[in-house]
C-alpha positions in Angstrom: -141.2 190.1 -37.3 -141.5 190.4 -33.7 -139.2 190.2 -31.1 -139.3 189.1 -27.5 -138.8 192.8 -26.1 -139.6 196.3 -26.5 -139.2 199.7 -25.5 -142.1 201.5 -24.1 -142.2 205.4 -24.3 -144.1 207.9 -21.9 -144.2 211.1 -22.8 -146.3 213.7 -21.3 -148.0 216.3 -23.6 -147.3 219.4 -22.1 -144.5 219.4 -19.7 -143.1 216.7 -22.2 -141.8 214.8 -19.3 -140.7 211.4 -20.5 -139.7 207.9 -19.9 -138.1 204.9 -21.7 -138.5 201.6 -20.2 -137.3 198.2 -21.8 -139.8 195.5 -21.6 -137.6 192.3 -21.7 -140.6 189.9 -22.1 -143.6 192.2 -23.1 -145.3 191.1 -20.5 -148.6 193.0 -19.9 -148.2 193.0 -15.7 -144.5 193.9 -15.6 -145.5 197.2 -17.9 -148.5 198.2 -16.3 -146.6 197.6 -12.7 -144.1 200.0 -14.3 -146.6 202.5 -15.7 -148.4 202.9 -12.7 -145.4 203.3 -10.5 -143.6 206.0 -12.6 -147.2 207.9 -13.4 -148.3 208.0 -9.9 -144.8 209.9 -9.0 -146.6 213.1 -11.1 -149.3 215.1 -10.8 -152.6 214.1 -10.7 -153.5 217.1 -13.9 -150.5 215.1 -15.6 -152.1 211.5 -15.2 -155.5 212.5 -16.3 -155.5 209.7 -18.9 -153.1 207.6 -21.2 -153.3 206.3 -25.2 -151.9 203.4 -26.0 -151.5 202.0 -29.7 -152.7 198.6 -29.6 -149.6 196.5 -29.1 -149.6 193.1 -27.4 -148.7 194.4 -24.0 -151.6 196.4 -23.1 -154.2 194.0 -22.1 -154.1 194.7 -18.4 -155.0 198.4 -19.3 -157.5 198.1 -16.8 -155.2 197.7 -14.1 -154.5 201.9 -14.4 -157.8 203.6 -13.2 -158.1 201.5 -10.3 -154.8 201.6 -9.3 -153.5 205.2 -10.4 -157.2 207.1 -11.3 -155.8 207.2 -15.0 -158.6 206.8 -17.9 -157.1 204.7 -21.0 -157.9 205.3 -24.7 -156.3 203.3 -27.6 -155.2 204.5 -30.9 -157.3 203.7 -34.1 -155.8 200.5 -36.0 -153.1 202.1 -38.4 -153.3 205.9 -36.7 -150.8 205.6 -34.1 -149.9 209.2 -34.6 -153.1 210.1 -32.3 -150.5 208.9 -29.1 -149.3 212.3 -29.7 -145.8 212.6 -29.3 -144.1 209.6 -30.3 -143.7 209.3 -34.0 -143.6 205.5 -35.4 
């Protein structure tokens, strides 16, 4: 069953920087506003590009290489261990 909020995890491959956010609503502008203004803080080599699994709140993934240069790739359906770091 789903719920009305999430928690959205960032975690950068190599440094392993990270970042919890709690999306009260999982409303697709409030997490990409969020996204873009915590990825644009690092390094450009550390926002070469993002994967998503393909939960409800990503459908303004465009939004990102416009806004921050930051390509987006999605997870296959039921292979969300290719995100890389966060385990589900």
């Amino acid at each position: 069953m789903n719920g009305n909020a999430n928690i959205a995890s960032l975690v950068e491959r190599k440094t392993r920087f990270a970042a919890l956010f709690r999306n009260n609503d999982r409303s697709t502008t409030h997490l990409m506003d969020w996204l873009m203004e915590i990825v644009d803080r690092l390094p450009q080599l550390a926002r070469q590009s993002i994967t998503f699994d393909r939960g409800i709140e990503f459908p303004s993934w465009r939004k990102l290489k416009p806004g921050i240069g930051t390509e987006v790739w999605f997870c296959d359906p039921q292979a969300s261990w290719q995100k890389g770091s966060v385990e589900t």
